[in-house]
N, C-alpha and C positions, 0 to 999 in steps of 0.2 A: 713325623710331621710336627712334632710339638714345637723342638727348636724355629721352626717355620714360622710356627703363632707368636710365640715370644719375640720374632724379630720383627713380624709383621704390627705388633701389640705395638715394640716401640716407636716404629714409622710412625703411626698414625699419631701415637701422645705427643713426638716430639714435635709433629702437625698441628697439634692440639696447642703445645705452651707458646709457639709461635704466635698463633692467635692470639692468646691473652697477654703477647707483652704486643700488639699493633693497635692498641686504643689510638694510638696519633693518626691513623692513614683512615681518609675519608670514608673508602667504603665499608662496611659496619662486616665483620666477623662474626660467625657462631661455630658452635662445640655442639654436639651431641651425643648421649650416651642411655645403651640401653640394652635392653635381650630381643632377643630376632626368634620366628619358628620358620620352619621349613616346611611346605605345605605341596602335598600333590607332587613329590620329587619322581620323575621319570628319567631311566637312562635306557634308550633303546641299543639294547645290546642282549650278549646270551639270558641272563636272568628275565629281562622283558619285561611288560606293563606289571605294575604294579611291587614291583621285587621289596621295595623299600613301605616303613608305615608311612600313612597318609601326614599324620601329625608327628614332627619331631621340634624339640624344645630342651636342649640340654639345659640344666640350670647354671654351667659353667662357658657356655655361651654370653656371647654377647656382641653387639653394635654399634660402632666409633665410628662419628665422623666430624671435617672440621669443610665448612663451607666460608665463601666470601661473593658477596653482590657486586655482579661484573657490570652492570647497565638496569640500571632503573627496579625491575622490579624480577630479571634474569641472577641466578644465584649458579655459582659453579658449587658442586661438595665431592670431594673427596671420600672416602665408605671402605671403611673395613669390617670385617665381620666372621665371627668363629662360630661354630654350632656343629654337632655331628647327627649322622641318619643312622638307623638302624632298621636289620634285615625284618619284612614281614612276615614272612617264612622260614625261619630261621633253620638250619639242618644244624646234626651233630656237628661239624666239622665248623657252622659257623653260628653257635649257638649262642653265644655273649658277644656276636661280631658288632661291631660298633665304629663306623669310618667317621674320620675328620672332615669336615666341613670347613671350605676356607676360599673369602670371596673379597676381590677388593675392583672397587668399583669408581667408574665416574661422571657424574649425574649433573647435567641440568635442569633446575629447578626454575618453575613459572610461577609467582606469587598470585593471584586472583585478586591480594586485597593490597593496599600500600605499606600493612604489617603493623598499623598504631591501633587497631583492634583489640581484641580476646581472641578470636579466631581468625587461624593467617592459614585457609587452607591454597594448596599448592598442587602442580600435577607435575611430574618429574619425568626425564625419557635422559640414557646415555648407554654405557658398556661397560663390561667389565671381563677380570677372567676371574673362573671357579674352580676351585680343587674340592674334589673329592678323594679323599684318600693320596694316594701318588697322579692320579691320572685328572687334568686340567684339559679345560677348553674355554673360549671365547663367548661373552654372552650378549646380546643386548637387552637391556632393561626398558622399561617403560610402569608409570605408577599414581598413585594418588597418596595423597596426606594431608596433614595439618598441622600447627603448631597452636598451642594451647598456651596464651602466655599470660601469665600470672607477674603486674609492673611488667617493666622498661626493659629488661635485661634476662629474666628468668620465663620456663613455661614448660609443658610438657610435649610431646612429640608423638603422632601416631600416622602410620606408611604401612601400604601395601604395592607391592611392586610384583612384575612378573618379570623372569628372567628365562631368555629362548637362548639356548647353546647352539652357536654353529656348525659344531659337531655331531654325527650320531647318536657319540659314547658318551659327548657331555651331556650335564643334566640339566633337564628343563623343570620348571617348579617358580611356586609363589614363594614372596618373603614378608611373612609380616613383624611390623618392628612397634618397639614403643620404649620411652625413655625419655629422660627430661634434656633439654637441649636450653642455650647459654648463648648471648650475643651480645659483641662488642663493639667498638666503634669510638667514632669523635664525640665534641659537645655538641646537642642538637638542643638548642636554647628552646625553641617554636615547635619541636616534636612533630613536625612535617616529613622526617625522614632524611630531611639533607643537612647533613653536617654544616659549623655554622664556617668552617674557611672554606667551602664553595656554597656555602647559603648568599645571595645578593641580598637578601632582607631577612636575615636572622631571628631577629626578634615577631619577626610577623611572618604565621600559616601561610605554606604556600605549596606548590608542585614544581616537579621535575621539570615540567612543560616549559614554565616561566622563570623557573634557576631559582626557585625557592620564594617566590615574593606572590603575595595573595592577586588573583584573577576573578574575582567573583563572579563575572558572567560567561568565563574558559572560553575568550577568543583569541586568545595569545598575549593580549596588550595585560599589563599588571597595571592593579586600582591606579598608581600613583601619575601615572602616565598614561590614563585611560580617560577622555572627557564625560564616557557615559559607560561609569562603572559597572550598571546595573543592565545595559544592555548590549548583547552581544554586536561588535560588529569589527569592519576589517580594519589591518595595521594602519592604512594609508587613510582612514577617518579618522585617526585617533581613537580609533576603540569605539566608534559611534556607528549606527545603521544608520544606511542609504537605499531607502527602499524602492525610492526612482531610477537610482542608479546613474543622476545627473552631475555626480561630485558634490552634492552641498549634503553635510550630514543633517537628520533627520531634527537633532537638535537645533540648528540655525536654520532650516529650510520651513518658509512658508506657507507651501505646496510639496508638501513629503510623498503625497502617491503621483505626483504628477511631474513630469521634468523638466528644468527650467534650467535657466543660466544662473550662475553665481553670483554676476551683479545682480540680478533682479529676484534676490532671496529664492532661487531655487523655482520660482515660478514663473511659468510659458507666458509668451503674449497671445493671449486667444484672440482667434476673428471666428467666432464659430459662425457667421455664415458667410465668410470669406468673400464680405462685401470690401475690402482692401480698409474699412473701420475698424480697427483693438475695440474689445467688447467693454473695454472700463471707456471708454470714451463715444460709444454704439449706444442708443436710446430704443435703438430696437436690434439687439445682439440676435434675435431667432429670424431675422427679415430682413434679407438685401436688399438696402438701398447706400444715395452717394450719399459723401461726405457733408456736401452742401447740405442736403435735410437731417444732419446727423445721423446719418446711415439707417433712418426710416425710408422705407420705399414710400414713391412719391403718389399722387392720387391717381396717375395715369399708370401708372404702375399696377398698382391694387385694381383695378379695371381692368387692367388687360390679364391681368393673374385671377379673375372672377370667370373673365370670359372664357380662359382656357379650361378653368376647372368647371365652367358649366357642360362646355364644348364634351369634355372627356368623361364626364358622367354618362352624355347624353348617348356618346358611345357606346359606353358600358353596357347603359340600359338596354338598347338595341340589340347587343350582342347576345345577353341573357335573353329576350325577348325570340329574336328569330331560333336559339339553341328549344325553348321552351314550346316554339309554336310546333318547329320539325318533329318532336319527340312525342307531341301530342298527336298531330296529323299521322304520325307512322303506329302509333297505338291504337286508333282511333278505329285504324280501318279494319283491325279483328273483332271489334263490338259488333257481336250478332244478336238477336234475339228468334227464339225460337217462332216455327211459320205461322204467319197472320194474328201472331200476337204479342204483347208486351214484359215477356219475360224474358230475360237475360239467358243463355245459351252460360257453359262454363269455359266456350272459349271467352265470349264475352266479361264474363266476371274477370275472369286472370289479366283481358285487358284493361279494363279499368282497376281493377290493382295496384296498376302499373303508371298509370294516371295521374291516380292519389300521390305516390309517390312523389312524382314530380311537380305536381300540386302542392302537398305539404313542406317542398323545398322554396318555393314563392311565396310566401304568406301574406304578402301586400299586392298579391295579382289579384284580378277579378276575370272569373272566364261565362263564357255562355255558353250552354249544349243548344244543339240544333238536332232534328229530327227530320228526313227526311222519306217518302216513298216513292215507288216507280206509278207508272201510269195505269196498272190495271186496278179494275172499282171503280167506286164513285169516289167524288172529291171530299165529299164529305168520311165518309169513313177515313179514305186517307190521310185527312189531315188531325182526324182524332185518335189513330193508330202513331199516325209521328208523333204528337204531344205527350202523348202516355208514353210512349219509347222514351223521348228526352228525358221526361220525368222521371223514367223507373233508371235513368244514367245518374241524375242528380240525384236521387235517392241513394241507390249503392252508393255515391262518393261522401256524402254523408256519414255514412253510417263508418266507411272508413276513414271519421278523423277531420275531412276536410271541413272549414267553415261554411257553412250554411250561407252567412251572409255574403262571400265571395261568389256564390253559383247562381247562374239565372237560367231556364230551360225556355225553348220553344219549338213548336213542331210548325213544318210549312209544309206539310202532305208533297204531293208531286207540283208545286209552282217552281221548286227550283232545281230541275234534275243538273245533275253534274254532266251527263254523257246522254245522248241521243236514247227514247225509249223503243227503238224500235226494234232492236235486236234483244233476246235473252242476257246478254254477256252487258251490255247497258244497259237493261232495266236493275240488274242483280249490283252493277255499278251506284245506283243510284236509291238500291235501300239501303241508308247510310244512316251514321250519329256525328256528329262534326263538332269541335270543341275550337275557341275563341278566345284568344284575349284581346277583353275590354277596356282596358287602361292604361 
């Protein structure tokens, strides 16, 4: 195999000197050179896992390669590389055995940086084929690296790649490299990376994006031809935001959040209350009226817009009003107090609980309790048994919250039954508590 390397050796230099005499061609060349190990080498076949050392590193090994940048910041390389393994195991029969190592490979490289750095690190994926020994097979690679560059043209180089044979019998293994690496190219006046016969602005930093000529806000338009360098925006502004999105750029528009015509600097004609009056010419832009009063509504106007809104209050109130009386009257009627006397039962308390509730949701109501009894007794006890009932109603609600000055109580004993006394079922109808709104 040796003649193999020495012919391989030459391929790759004469790879090499090509590159250093193409300073004239746009895209930039580099050289690389260095020593490679062989790491983790597997050949699944008779000998099996592990057959080979984990670490091989001949000192007469080594790593050539000669790359050129195909598109922006994609790099094609070319990769030769010599090194041999040796058996882990080694028997009599192969006890100084020591196979040639021999790989030529080719790699696309993705740059992460634009490469005017110190550090140009890169991730790298292609294929190659490998010989070990007489017996070769197909690889594909995939990797990581950097280039370490010291000035314009000079740097050091460090890769670690893995390479999967598609073979059985080929071998599969990492490859770590290091070595200093060299790159050529045109004049690059502004050191943006584009040569200055396809730089459009040579002398001034720029990107690939814009053909070499400075963008300082990266929306495609270059400074020179850019009205609003500093801020990004699209081709057909002139490089200016439109944040309305009316066509007038943000620089000559009036009214920038708002959208307008062109003739009228970019700003609307409002009528905001769409009295058929423009608000710059409206004395009362929040209030339709005609033209003839300056688009003030008129005084028959504001009258009849009083009436409606008294009208629709009055509704209102009504509506809260009869919701507030039903939910009283239907609470109302579980208020017991225990027999022939003036204390609250605990269905009682839960309903006026429930009361409060709907009390502390009105705070501008005012209510009355009423207290009422059926016809048996005298009048007199009855009407002092309803009073102290009321009373111990307006107490409880009290005590939960409500205002004191909102509540008024009264007992009317039996003057005012609800349902005839003359049955059980209407006398029992007619010991009640009964709650009012006063206002």
């Amino acid at each position: 195999m040796k003649p193999f390397g020495y012919i391989l050796i030459a391929i790759v230099s004469a790879l090499s000197f090509h590159n250093a005499n193409s300073q004239t061609i746009n895209n930039p060349w580099t050289t690389s050179f260095g020593t490679n190990a062989i790491n983790n080498p597997v050949r699944e076949q008779e000998a099996g896992l592990g057959r080979f050392k984990t670490w091989n590193l001949n000192p007469a090994g080594f790593r050539l390669s000669a790359g050129r940048l195909i598109k922006n910041r994609i790099t094609f390389e070319a990769v030769a590389s010599l090194n041999s393994l040796e058996e882990n195991y080694p028997t009599e029969e192969t006890l100084d055995a020591e196979y040639p190592y021999i790989a030529l490979d080719g790699m696309f490289k993705y740059q992460f940086t634009n490469g005017l750095g110190i550090l140009d690190p890169y991730a790298t994926i292609g294929g190659g084929y490998t010989w070990l020994d007489t017996i070769g097979a197909g690889t594909v690679n995939g990797g990581i690296g950097t280039n370490i560059w010291i000035g314009t043209s000079f740097g050091f180089n460090i890769q670690t790649i893995y390479k999967h044979a598609f073979e059985d019998y080929g071998l599969k293994h990492w490859q770590h490299s290091a070595g200093i690496i060299f790159r050529y190219g045109g004049k690059d006046t502004d050191k943006d990376g584009i040569n200055d016969d396809k730089d459009a602005c040579p002398e001034l930093f720029g990107s690939f994006e814009t053909n070499g000529c400075p963008d300082a806000d990266k929306d495609g338009v270059i400074d020179s031809e850019d009205l609003c360098p500093n801020n990004f925006g699209p081709a057909n502004m002139r490089g200016c935001p439109d944040n309305d999105g009316d066509g007038t750029p943000d620089k000559y528009d009036k009214c920038p959040e708002v959208k307008g015509a062109i003739n009228d600097d970019g700003c609307p004609v409002f009528d905001t209350d769409k009295d058929g009056v423009i608000d710059s010419r409206d004395k009362c832009p929040q209030q339709p009226g005609p033209a003839s009063n300056a688009g003030c509504p008129t005084k028959e106007q504001l009258q009849q817009k009083s009436l409606i809104q008294r009208q629709e209050q009055t509704e209102r109130n009504n509506a809260i009003k009869l919701k507030v009386t039903n939910e009283l009257k239907e609470f109302a009627q579980s208020i017991t107090f225990n027999n022939s006397k003036a204390t609250l039962t605990s269905t009682g308390m839960a309903a006026l609980d429930n009361i409060s509730k709907v009390m502390l949701t009105q705070p501008n109501m005012k209510f009355h309790i009423t207290g009422h009894t059926d016809n048996l007794g005298s009048k007199g006890t009855n009407m002092l048994l309803s009073e102290k009932r009321a009373n111990e109603a307006k107490t409880y609600l009290i005590s939960k919250g409500v205002n004191a000055k909102s509540l008024t109580s009264q007992g009317y004993g039996e003057e005012k039954p609800a349902v005839d006394n003359s049955t059980a079922e209407g006398r029992l109808k007619n010991r009640r508590i009964e709650i009012f709104i006063v206002n």
